[in-house]
VEXTI-956247 format. One record per residue (C-alpha): x, y, z. Coordinates in nm, 2 decimals. Each point is the difference from the previous one (the first is absolute). Example, Ala and Ser with C-alpha at 12.3 -4.5 7.8 and 13.67 -1.06 7.14 Angstrom:
<atoms>
<atom><px>1.23</px><py>-0.45</py><pz>0.78</pz></atom>
<atom><px>0.14</px><py>0.34</py><pz>-0.07</pz></atom>
</atoms>
This chain:
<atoms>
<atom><px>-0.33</px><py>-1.96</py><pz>-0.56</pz></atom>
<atom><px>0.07</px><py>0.06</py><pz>0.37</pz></atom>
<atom><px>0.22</px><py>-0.14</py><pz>0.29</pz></atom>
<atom><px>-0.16</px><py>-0.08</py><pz>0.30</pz></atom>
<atom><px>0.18</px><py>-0.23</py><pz>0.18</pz></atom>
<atom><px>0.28</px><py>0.25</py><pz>0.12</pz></atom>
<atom><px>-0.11</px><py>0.37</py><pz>0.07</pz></atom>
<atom><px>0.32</px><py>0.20</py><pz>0.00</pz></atom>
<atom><px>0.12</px><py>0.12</py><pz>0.32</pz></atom>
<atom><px>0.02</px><py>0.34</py><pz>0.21</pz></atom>
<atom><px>0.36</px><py>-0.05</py><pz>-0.03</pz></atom>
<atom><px>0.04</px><py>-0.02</py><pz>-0.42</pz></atom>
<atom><px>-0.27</px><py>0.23</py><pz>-0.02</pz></atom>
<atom><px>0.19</px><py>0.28</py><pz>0.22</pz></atom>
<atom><px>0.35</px><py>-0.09</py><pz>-0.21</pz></atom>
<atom><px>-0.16</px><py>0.01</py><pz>-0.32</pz></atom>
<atom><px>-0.15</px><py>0.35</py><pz>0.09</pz></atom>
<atom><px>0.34</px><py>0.14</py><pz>0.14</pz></atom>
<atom><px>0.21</px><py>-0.10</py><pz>-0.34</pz></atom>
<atom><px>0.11</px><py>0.30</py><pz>-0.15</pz></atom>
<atom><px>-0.06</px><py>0.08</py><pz>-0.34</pz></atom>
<atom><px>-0.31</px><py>-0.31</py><pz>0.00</pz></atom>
<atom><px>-0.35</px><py>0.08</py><pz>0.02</pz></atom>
<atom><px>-0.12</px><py>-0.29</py><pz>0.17</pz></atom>
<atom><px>-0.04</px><py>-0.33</py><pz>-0.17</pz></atom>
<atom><px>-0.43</px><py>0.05</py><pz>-0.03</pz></atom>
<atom><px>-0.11</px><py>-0.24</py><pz>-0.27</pz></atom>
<atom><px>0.25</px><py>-0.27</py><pz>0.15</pz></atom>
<atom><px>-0.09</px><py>0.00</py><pz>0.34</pz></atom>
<atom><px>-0.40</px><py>-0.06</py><pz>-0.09</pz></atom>
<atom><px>0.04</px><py>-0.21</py><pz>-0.26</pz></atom>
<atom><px>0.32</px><py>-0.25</py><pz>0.15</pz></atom>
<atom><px>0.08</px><py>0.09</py><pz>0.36</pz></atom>
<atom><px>0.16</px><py>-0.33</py><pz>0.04</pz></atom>
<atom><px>0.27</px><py>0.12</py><pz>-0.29</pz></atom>
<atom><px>0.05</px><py>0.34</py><pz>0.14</pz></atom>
<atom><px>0.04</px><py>-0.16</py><pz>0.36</pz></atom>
<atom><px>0.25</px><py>-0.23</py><pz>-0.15</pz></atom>
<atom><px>0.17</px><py>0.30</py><pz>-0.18</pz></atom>
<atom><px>-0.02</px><py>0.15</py><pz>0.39</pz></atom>
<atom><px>0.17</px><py>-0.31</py><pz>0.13</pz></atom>
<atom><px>0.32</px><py>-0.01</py><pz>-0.26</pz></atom>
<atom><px>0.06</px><py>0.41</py><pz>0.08</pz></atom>
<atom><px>0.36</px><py>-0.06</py><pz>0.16</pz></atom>
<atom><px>0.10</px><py>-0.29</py><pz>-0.25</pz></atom>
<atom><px>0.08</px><py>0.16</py><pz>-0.36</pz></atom>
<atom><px>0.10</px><py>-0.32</py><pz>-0.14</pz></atom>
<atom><px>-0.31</px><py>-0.14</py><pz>0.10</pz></atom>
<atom><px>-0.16</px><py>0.29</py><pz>-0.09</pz></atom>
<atom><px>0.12</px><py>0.02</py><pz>-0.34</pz></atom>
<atom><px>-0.10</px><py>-0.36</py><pz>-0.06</pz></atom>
<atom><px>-0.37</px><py>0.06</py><pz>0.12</pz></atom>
<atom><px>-0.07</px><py>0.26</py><pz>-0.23</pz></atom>
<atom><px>0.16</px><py>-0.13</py><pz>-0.29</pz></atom>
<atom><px>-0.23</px><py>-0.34</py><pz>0.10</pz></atom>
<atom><px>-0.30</px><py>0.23</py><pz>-0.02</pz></atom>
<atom><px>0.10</px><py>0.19</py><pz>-0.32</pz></atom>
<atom><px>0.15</px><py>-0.23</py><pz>-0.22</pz></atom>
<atom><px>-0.23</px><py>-0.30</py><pz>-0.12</pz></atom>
<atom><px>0.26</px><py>-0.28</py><pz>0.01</pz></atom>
<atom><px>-0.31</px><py>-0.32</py><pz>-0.03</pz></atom>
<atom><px>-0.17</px><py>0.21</py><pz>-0.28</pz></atom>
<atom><px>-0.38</px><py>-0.08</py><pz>0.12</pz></atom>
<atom><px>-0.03</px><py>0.34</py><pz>0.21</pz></atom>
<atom><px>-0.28</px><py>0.22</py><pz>-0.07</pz></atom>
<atom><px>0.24</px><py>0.27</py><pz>0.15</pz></atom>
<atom><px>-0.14</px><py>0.30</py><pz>0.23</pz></atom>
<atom><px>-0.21</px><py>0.31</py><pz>-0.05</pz></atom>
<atom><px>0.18</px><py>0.30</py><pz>-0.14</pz></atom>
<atom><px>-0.02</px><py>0.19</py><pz>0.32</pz></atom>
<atom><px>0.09</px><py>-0.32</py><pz>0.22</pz></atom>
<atom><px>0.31</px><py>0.01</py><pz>-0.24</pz></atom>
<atom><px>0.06</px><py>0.32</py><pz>0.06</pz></atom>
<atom><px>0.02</px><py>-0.01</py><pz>0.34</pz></atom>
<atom><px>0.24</px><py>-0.30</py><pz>0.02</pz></atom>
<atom><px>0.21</px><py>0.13</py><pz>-0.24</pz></atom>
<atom><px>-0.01</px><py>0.36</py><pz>0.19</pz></atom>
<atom><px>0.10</px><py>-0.23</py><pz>0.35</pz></atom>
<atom><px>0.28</px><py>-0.16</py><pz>-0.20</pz></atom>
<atom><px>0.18</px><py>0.34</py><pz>-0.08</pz></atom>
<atom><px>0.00</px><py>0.13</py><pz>0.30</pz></atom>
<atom><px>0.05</px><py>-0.26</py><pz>0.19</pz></atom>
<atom><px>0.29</px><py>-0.15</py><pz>-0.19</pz></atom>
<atom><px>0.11</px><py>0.34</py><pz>-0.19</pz></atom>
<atom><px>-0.08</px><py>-0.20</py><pz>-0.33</pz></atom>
<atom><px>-0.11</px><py>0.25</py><pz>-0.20</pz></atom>
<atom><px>-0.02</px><py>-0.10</py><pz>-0.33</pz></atom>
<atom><px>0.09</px><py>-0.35</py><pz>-0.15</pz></atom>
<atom><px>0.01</px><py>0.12</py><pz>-0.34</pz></atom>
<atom><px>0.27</px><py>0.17</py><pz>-0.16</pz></atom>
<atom><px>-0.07</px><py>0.20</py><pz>-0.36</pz></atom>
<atom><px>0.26</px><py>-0.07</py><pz>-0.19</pz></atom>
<atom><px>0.02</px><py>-0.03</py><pz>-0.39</pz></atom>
<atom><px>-0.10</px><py>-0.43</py><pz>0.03</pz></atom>
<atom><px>-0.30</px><py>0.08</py><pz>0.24</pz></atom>
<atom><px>-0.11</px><py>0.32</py><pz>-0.13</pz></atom>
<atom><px>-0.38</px><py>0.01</py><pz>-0.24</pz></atom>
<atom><px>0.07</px><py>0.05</py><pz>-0.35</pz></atom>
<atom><px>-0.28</px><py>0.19</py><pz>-0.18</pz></atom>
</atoms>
């Protein structure tokens, strides 16, 4: 499934390239420009930001198919550096596997 109603711009492509410590955001740029523009867009807004990606991770209507594993990837790679949110899990003894 592609996105071709918005084509992401020289602009987002040339941030997304210069973020350090990102490789640059492949499988989400082909596949949903229009989410990776938007992404783009909410840069200088963290609050914003935050709630955008949490939007597109977190399936609040329950009906989402959800994304490809490397389309995943890449937005949750854009999320950590971008927000410095690097993990949202915390091992602890009530969220750690039991084998």
């Amino acid at each position: 499934m592609t996105d071709d109603t918005v084509q992401l711009t020289a602009a987002a492509q040339d941030y997304f390239r210069t973020l350090a410590g990102l490789k640059f955001p492949q499988a989400l740029a082909d596949k949903y420009p229009r989410i990776a523009q938007t992404i783009f867009a909410l840069k200088d807004d963290a609050n914003q930001l935050r709630a955008c990606f949490a939007a597109l991770i977190e399936d609040a209507r329950g009906d989402r198919q959800g994304f490809s594993f490397d389309v995943l990837m890449d937005i949750q790679a854009l999320r950590e550096i971008m927000l410095g949110d690097v993990n949202q899990f915390v091992a602890d003894d009530t969220t750690k596997w039991v084998s």
